[in-house]
N, C-alpha and C positions, 0 to 999 in steps of 0.2 A: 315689122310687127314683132312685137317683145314676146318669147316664148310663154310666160305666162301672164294673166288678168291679175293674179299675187301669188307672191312669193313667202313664203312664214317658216320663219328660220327658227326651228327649236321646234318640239311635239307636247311641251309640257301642256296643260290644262291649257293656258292663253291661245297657245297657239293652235292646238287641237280645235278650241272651241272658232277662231280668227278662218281658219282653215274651210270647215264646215260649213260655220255660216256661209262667205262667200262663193263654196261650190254650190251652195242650196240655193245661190242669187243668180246661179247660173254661169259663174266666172271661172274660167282655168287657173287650178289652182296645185301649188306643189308646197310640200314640206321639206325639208332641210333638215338634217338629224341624224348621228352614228347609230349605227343597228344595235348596239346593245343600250342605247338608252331612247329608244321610242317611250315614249309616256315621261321623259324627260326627268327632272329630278325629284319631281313628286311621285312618281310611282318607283323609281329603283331606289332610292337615300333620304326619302323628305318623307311624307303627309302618307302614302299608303304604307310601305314598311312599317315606319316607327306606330301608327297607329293601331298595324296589325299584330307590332308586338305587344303593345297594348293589351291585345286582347288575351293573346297567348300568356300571360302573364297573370292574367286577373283569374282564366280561367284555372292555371298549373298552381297557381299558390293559395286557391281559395278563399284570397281575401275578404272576398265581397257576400264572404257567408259567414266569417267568424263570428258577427254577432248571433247567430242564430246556431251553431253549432261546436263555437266553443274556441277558442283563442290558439291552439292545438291544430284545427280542421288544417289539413293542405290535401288537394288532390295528387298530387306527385313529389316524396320527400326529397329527389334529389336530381333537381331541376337542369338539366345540359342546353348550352347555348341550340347544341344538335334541337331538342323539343323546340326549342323558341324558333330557329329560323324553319322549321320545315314547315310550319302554318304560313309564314314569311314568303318562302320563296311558294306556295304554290297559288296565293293571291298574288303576287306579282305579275307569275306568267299569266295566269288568266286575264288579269288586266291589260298586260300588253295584247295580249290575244285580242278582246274588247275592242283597243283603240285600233288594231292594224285593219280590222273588219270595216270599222267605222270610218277608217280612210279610207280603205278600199269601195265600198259602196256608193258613198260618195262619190267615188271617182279622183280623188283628190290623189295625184303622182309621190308619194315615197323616194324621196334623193336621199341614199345612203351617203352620211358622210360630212364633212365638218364645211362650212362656209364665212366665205369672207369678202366682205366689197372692194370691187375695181374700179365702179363709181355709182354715181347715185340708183341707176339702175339693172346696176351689173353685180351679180355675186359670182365668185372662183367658187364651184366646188370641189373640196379635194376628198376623193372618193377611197374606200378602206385599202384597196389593191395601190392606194399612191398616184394613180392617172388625176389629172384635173381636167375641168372642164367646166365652162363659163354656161349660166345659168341669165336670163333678163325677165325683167317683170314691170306691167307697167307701177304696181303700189307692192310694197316691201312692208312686213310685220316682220320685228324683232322679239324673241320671246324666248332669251337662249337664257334665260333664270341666273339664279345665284349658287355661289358654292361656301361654307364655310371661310368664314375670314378667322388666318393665323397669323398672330404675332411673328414677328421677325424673330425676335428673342430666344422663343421656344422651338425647341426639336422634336419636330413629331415622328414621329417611328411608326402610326397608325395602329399599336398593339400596349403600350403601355402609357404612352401621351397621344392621344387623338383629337380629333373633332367629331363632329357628329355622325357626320359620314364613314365612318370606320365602325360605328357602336356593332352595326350589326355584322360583320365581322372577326368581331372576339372568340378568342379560343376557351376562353370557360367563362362563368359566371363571377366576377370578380367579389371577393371577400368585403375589398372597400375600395374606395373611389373617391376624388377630388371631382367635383363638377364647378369650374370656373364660368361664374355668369347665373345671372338669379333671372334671366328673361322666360321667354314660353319656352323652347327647345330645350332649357337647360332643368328645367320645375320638371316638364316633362319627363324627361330622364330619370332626374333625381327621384320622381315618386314611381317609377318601375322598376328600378337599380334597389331601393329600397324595399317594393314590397318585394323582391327575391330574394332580401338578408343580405343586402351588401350595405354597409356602414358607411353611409353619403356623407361628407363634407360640404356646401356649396358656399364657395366664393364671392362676393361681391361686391363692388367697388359703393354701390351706392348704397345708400341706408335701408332700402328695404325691398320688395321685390315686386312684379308685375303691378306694375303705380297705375295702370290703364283701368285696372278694376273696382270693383267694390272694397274698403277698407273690411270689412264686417268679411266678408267674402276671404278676402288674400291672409284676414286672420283665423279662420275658421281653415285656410288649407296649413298654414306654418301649421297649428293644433293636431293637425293629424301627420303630418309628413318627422316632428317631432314625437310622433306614438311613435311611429317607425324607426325611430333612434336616428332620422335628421338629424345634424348639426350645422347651424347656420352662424356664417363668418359675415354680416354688413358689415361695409367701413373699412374694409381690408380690399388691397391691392397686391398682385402676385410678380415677387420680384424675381422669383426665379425656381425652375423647374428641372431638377433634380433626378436623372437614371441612375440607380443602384440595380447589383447584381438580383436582391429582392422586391425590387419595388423601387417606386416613387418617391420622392420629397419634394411637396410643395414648401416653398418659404414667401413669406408674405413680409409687407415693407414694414411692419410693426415688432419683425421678430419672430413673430409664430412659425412652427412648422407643421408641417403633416402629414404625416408617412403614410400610404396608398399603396393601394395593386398598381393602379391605375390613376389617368388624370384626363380629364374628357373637356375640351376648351368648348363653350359655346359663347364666344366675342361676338354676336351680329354676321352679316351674311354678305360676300362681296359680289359682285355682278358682273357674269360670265360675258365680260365685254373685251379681255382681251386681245382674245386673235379675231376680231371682227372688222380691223382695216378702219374703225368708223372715219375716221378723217379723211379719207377717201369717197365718203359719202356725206361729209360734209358736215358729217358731227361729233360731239365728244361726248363723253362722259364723266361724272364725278371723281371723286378719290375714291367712293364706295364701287366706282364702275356700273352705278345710275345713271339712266340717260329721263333728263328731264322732256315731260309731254304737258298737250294742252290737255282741256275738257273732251274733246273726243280722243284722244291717245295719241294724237300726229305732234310728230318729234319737228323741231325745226325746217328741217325739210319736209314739205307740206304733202310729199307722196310716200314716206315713210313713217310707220307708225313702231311703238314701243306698248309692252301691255306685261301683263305678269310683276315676277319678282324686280324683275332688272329695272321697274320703273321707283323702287320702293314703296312704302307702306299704301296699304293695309300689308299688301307681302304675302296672302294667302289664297289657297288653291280657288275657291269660291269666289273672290273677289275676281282673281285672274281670268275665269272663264267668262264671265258678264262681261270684263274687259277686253278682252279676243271677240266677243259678236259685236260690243259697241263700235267698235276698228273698224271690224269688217265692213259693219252694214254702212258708215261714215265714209270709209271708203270709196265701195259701190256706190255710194246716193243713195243710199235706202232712207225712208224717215226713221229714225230711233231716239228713242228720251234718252236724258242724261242719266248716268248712272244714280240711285237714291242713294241717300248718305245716311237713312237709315239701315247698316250691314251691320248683321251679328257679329260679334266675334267668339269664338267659340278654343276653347284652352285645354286640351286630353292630360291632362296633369290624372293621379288617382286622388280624390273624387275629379270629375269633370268641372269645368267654370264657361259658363256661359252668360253674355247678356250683349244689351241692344241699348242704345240711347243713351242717355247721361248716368253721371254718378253722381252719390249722394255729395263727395264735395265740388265735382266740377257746377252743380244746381245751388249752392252754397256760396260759390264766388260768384258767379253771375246773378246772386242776389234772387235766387227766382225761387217762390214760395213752393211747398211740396209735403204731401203727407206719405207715412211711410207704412204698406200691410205687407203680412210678415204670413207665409205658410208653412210650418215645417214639417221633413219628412214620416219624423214618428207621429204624426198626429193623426194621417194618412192610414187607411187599411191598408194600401199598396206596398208603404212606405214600411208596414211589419211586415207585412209576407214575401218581401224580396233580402229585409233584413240591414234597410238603409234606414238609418233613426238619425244620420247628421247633418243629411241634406236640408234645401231648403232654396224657397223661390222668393225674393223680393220684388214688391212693386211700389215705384216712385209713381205718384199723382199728384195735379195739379190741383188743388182747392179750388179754383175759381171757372174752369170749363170742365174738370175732373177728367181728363185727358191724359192717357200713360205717359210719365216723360222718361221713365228708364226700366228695366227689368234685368236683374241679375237672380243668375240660377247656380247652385253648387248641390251637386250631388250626383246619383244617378241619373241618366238621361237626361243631363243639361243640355248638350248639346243638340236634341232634340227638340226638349221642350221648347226650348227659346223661341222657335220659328210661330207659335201660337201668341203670343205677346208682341211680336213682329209683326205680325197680319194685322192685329186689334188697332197699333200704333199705327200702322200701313195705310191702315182704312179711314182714320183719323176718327176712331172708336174711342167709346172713354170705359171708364172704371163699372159703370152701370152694366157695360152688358157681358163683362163676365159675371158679375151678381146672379143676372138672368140671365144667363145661360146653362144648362143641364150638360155634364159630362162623365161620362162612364164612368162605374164607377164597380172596381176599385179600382182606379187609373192612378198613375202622378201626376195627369194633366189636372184633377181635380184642385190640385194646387194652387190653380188660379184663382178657382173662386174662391177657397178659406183667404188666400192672401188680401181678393181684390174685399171680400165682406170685412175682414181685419181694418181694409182702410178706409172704407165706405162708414162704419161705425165711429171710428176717430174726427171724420169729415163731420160726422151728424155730432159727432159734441160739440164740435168747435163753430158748429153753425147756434146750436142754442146757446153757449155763449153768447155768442155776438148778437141775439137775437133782443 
């Protein structure tokens, strides 16, 4: 008899959530995981830090009041990494606190300590004091995440060239900065780094930057990340990274240079697959150190499964956790639906970027007809008394069932709002019943309706046209 019903190697969100479910099914169940990274790399280096400083950020430099108080306004003139990480570390702890309760109640065993396959149903675990000791299970969840991928080329020192996982380690607020990579991690950065007056750079290979979103959208953030004294390099490639006694030199393959405090890589994220033996279990992984799964998350071998970042995209804490219960319950025999492929995505860049379903060009090549209402923030009561006038919520509609096919949000509480546009589309709602629907007001959600009324109007001329 195998010591436990699963095994779930890693505590990040996937596996947290992989974990629970199957203790909740009634199955002996253990985690796998170093004591200082319980909550795995989204709550010590990923998605709670960076979002916490976020916040710490918005709140110390007053941005998100200038319009109403004056271009001047900052709550605190001279901002210390010390201010930023102490809101930092004490959501941290509290969160590991959180999740240890939440194993613990559960019932779910705690293995201190790093693991690796001896065969398909055998894990070594090598515990912090150096002893090992062999762990069996009859089904195995892998959820050991991803860590920054670094060029071979460059020299990271973690304090004047880093990755993302060092940011919050800085010994002061850098003056200026190089941010290599125009992805979400790197946008995110750059519009924090900036609104504390540090003179961003950002790099990028490709023509332009987060291409998953709304065009209207991704130019409405350049517009403000460029208030900030932005500077943005598309079509540039970095050929070499440069330590000086004062700083930095980025050089780029065109010639350019660019002198820096600092220089912060965000290339994509590689997959903490390492020291996992997997060929000893019978599988492999990418060059990214992905391990490919089916529709329920079971990896080639049919009693182990893969969920979180390590499996790649979506690559985000919310997708990963839906992914840890589908495991699970697939696992056990439970009945479970396939995950829906309508999931937000949602982007903490300053302002926020959220949205669900298509975009106006991917609805454009697939040929499929679509009206466009348009609600923006200053038009909004809300939208003066909080002092956000650039936001704003799009909704794509079908003409002919009048059926949401996309929603992008940029501004305040995107990342909130979104989940209401989500449901409408979830439910297979159309345009009509946010018309008729009442919502608080002075809300942002009200948004909906001036948007959905914007396109409801446009729909009724082009119907007496045609009429």
């Amino acid at each position: 008899m195998p010591d436990f019903d699963m095994l779930v190697i890693g505590s990040g969100p996937g596996g947290q959530k992989a974990a629970i479910a199957a203790a909740k099914l009634g199955r002996r169940v253990a985690v796998v995981d170093s004591p200082e990274m319980v909550g795995g790399v989204s709550i010590h280096t990923g998605t709670i830090p960076s979002k916490t400083l976020r916040e710490a950020v918005l709140y110390l430099t007053g941005l998100t009041q200038r319009d109403l108080y004056g271009q001047s306004y900052r709550l605190k003139e001279d901002i210390t990494v010390a201010d930023l990480t102490a809101r930092t570390q004490h959501v941290v702890s509290r969160e590991v606190d959180v999740i240890r309760n939440q194993l613990s109640r559960n019932h779910v065993t705690l293995c201190s300590g790093t693991g690796r396959f001896v065969d398909p149903h055998t894990v070594a675990l090598r515990e912090p004091n150096g002893d090992e000791r062999t762990l069996t299970a009859e089904h195995i969840v892998i959820a050991t995440g991803t860590r920054p991928a670094r060029p071979d080329s460059v020299e990271f020192d973690g304090r004047t060239i880093m990755d993302s996982d060092n940011v919050l380690s800085l010994e002061r607020v850098p003056r200026s900065m190089v941010i290599v990579g125009a992805g979400v991690i790197g946008m995110e950065y750059a519009s924090m780094f900036a609104a504390l007056g540090s003179k961003v750079t950002v790099v990028e290979k490709r023509a332009g930057m987060l291409d998953m979103c709304d065009v209207e959208v991704v130019e409405s953030l350049k517009y403000h990340l460029r208030d900030l004294a932005v500077t943005f390099r598309f079509g540039e490639t970095v050929a070499a990274v440069e330590r000086h006694p004062r700083g930095t030199l980025t050089v780029l393959e065109s010639g350019k240079k660019i002198p820096a405090d600092t220089v912060m890589y965000s290339a994509g994220r590689q997959g903490l697959t390492d020291g996992l033996d997997l060929d000893k279990a019978g599988l492999s992984a990418d060059r990214r150190g992905r391990i490919a799964v089916d529709e329920h998350f079971r990896t080639e071998v049919e009693h182990i499964y893969a969920v979180g970042d390590v499996i790649g995209f979506p690559a985000l804490a919310a997708t990963s956790m839906e992914q840890g219960r589908v495991a699970a319950y697939h696992a056990c025999g439970e009945p479970v639906g396939q995950m829906d492929n309508l999931q937000p995505i949602g982007i903490y860049t300053i302002p926020e970027i959220s949205f669900v379903g298509k975009t106006e060009d991917q609805l454009t090549e697939e040929c499929v007809p679509f009206e466009v209402g348009v609600a923006r923030y200053r038009e909004l009561a809300r939208g003066q008394i909080i002092g956000d006038s650039h936001g704003m919520l799009k909704l794509l509609v079908s003409p002919g069932d009048r059926r949401l096919l996309g929603v992008h949000c940029f501004g305040t509480g995107a990342t909130e709002l979104i989940h209401i546009g989500q449901s409408v589309m979830g439910c297979g709602g159309t345009v009509d019943y946010l018309v008729d629907a009442v919502f608080n007001y002075p809300t942002l959600a009200e948004s909906y309706k001036v948007a959905a009324l914007d396109a409801t109007n446009k729909l009724r001329q082009l119907e007496r046209l045609e009429d």
